[in-house]
DRENDO-1510 file (C-alpha; in Angstrom, 1 decimal, always signed):
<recs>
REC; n; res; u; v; w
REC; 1; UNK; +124.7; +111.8; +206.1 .
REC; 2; UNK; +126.4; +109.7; +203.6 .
REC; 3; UNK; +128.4; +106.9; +205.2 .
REC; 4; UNK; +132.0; +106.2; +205.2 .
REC; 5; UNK; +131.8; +103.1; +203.0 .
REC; 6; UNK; +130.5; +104.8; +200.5 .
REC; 7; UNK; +133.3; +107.4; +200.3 .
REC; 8; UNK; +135.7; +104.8; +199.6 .
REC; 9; UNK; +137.2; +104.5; +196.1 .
REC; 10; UNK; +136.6; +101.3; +194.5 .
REC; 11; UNK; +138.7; +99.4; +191.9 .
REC; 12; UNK; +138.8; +100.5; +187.9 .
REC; 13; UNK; +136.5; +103.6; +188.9 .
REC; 14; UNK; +138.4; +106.2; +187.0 .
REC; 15; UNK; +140.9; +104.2; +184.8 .
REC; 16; UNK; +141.7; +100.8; +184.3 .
REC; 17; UNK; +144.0; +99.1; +186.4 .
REC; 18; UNK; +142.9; +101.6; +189.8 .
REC; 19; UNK; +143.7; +100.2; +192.9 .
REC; 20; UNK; +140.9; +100.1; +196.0 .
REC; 21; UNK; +140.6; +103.8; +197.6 .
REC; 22; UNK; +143.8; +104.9; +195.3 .
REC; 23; UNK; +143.0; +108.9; +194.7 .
REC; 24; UNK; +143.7; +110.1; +190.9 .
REC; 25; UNK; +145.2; +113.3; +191.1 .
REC; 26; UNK; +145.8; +114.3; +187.3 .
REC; 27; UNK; +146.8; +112.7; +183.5 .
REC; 28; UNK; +149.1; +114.0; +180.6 .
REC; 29; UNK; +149.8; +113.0; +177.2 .
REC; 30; UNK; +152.9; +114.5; +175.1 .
REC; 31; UNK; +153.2; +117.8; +174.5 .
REC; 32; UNK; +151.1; +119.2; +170.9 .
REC; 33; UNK; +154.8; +119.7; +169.1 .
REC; 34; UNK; +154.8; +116.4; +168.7 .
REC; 35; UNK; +152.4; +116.2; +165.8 .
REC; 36; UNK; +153.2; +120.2; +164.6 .
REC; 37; UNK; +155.0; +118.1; +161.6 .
REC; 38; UNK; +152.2; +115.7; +160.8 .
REC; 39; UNK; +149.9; +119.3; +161.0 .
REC; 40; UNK; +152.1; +121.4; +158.7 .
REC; 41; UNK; +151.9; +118.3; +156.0 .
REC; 42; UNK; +148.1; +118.0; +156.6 .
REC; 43; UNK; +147.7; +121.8; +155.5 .
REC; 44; UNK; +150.1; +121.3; +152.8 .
REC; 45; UNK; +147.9; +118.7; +151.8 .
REC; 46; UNK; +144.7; +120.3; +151.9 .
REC; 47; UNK; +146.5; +123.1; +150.1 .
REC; 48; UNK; +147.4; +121.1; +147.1 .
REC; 49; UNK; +143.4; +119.2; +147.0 .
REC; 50; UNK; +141.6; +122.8; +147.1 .
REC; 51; UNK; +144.3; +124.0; +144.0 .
REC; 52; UNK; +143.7; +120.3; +142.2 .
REC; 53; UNK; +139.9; +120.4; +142.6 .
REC; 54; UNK; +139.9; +124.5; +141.4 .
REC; 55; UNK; +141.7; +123.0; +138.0 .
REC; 56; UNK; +139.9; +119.8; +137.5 .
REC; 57; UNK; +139.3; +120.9; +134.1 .
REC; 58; UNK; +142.3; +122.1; +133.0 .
REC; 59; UNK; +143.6; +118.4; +134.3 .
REC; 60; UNK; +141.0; +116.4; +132.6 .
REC; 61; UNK; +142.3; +118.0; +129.6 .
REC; 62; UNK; +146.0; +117.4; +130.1 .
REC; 63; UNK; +144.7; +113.5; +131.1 .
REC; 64; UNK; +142.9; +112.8; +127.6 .
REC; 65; UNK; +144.9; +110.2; +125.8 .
REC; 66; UNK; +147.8; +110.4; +128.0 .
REC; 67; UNK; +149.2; +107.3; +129.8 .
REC; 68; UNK; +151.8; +108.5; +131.3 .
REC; 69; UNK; +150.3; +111.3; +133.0 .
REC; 70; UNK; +147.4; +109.1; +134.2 .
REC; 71; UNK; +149.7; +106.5; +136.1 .
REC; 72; UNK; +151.3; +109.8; +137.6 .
REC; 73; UNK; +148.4; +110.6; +139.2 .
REC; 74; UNK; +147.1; +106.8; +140.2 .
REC; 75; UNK; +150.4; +106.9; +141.3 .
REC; 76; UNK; +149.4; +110.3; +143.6 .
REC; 77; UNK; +146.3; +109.0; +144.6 .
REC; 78; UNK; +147.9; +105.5; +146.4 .
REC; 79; UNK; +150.4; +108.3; +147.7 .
REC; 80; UNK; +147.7; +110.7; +148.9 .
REC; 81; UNK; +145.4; +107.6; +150.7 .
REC; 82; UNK; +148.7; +106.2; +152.5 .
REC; 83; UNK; +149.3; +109.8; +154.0 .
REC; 84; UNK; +145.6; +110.2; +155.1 .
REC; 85; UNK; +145.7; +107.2; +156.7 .
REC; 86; UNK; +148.9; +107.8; +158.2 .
REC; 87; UNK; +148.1; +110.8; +159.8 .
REC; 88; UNK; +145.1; +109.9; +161.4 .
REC; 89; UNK; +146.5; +107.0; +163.2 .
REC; 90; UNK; +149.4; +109.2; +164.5 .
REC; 91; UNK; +146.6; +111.6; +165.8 .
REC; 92; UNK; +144.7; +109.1; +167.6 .
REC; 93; UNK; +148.3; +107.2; +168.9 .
REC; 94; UNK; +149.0; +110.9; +170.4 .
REC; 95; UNK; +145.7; +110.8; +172.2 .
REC; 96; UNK; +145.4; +107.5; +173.5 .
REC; 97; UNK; +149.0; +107.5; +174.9 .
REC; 98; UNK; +149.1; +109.1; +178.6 .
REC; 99; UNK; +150.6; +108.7; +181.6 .
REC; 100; UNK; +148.6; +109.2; +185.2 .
REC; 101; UNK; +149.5; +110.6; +188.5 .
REC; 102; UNK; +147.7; +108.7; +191.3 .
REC; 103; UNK; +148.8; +109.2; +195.3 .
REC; 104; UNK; +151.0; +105.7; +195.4 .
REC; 105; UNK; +151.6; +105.8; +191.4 .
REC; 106; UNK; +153.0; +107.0; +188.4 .
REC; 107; UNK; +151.5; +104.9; +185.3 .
REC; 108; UNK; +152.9; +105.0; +181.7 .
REC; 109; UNK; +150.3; +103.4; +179.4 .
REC; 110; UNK; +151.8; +103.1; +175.9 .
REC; 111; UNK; +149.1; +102.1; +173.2 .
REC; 112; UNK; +149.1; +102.1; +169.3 .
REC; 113; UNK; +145.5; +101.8; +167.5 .
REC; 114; UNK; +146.6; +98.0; +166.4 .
REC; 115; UNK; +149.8; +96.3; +168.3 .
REC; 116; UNK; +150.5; +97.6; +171.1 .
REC; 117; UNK; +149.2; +98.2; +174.3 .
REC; 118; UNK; +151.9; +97.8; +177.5 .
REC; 119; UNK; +151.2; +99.8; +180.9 .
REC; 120; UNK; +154.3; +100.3; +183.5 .
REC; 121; UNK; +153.7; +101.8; +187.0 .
REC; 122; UNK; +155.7; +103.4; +189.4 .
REC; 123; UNK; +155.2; +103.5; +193.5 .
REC; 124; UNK; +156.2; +106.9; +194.8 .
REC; 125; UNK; +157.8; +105.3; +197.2 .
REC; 126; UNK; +160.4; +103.5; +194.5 .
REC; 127; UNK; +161.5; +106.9; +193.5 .
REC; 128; UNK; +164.6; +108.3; +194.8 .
REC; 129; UNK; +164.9; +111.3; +193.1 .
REC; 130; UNK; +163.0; +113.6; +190.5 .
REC; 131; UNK; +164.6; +116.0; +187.8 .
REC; 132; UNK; +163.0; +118.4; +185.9 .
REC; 133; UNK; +164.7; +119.6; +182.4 .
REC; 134; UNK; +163.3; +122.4; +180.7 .
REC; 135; UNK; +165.9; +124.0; +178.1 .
REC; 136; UNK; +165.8; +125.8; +175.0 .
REC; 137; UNK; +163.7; +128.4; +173.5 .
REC; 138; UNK; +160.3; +126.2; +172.8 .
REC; 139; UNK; +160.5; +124.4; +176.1 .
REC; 140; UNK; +160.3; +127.8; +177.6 .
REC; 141; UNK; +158.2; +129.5; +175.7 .
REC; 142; UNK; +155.3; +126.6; +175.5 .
REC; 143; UNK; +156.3; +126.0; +178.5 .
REC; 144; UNK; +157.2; +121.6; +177.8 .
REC; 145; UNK; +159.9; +119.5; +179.4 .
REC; 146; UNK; +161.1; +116.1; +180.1 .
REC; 147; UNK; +160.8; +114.3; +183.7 .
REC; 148; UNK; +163.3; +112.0; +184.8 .
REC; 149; UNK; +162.4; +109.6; +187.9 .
REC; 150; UNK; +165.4; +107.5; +189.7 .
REC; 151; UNK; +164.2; +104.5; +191.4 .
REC; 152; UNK; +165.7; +103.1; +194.3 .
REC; 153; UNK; +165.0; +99.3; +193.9 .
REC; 154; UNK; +167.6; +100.0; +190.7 .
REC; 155; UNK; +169.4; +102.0; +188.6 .
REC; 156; UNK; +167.3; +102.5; +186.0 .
REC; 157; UNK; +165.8; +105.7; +185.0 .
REC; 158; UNK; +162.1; +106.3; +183.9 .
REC; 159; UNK; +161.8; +109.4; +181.3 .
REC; 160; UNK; +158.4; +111.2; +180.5 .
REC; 161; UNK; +159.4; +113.0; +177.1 .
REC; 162; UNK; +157.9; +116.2; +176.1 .
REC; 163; UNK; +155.3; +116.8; +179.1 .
REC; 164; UNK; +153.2; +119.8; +179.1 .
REC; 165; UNK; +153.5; +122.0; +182.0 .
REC; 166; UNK; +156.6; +120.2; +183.0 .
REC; 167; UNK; +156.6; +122.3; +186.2 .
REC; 168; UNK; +153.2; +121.3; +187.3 .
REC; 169; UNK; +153.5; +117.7; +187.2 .
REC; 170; UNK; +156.9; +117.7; +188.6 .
REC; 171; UNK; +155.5; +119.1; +191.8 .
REC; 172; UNK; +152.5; +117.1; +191.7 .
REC; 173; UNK; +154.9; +114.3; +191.6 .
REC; 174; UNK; +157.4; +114.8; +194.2 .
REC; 175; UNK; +154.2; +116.1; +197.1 .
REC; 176; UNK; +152.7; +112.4; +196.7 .
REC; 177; UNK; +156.1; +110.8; +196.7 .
REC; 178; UNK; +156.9; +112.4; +200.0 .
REC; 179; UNK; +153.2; +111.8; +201.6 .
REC; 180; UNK; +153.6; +108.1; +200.1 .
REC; 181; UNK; +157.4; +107.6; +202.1 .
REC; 182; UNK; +156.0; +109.2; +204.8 .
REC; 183; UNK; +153.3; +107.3; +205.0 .
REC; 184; UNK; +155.6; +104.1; +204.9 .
REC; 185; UNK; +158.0; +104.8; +207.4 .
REC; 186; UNK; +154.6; +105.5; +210.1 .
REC; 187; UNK; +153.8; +102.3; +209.1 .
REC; 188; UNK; +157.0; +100.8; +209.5 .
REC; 189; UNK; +157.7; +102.4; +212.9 .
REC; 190; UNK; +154.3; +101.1; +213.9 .
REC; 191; UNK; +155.3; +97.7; +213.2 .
REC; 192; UNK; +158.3; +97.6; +215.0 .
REC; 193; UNK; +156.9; +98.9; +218.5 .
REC; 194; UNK; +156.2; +96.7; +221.1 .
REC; 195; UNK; +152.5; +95.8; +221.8 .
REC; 196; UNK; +152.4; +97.0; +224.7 .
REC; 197; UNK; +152.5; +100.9; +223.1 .
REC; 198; UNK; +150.6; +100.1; +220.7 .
REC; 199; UNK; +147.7; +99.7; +222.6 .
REC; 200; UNK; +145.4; +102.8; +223.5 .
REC; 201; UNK; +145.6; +104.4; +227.2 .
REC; 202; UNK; +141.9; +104.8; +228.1 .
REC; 203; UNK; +141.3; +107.8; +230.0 .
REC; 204; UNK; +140.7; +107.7; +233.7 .
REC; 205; UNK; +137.3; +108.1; +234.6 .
REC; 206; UNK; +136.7; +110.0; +237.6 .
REC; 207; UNK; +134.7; +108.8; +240.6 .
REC; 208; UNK; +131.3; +110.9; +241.3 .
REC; 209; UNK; +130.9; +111.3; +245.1 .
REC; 210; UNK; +127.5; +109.8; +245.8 .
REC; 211; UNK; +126.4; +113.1; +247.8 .
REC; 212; UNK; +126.7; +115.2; +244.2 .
REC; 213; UNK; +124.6; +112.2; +242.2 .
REC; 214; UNK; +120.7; +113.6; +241.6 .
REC; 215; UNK; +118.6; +111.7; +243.8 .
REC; 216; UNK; +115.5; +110.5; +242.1 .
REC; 217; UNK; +112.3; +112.4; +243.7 .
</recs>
């Protein structure tokens, strides 16, 4: 039998920043549209290399003894490496930025490849109220959405842009926030009873009539 203590989840088991015995229920990132542009100019891109490198030698030609058109295509190269560059570090941004659903939290960990790297978390039992918004053709059809939380302890408002399977994570959401309120106001109601109910009735224990103990032969 494996024991209890071993059961228990310890702290930065799953992600960084994890709480003792806090359960991870899911992540997300942003939704894919969010780099469809960056993809569309990557194929362009590729398109215009594969047609460049198919007429190499009909562009050497044109390059022989022209200035002009040489700098024009330094000037393309400089052009083409700051792109490259460019669009890899917006593919790695979108995958290192998520947010995570825990059963007390909701974490926002915003992170860049260089500057920045900020985390904000959220305890289900801070948010008042969840809201769901889903409209438009894409945002049904690939099925993305925002998610608005309103927090008690203010009036600010926490948006998640752009979240696949809005629907999923909303409900995800609003179970643990109930189980973590309800949770808190056990506790709370347990801490304001007296001690005296607070402490355990033991069950009577019956007498045995010494005629009905065994006798010892």
């Amino acid at each position: 039998m494996v024991p209890l203590d071993s059961l228990k989840i310890g702290r930065d088991e799953i992600f960084k920043g994890q709480q003792e015995n806090e359960e991870y229920i899911c992540f997300f990132r942003h939704h894919w549209i969010d780099i469809l542009r960056e993809l569309i100019y990557f194929i362009i891109f590729l398109t215009l290399i594969t047609i460049l490198i198919v007429k190499i030698g009909e562009i050497q030609g044109v390059l022989r003894g022209n200035r002009e058109i040489k700098l024009f295509f330094f000037t393309g190269f400089l052009g083409i490496t700051v792109f490259m560059h460019r669009f890899f570090i917006k593919i790695l941004n979108y995958f290192i930025n998520v947010g995570i659903i825990t059963d007390r939290r909701v974490i926002d960990h915003k992170r860049s490849l260089f500057f920045v790297d900020s985390m904000d978390s959220i305890d289900m039992a801070q948010i008042q109220n969840i809201e769901k918004i889903q409209n438009g053709v894409l945002p049904s059809i690939l099925r993305f959405g925002d998610i608005k939380l309103y927090l008690t302890a203010s009036d600010s408002i926490k948006t998640f842009h752009r979240i696949p399977n809005a629907r999923f994570h909303f409900r995800e959401i609003n179970r643990k926030r109930e189980a973590r309120q309800r949770a808190l106001r056990r506790g709370l109601r347990r801490e304001q009873e007296p001690p005296e109910a607070q402490k355990e009735q033991k069950p009577e224990q019956k007498e045995i009539p010494e005629e009905k103990i065994a006798q010892p032969y």
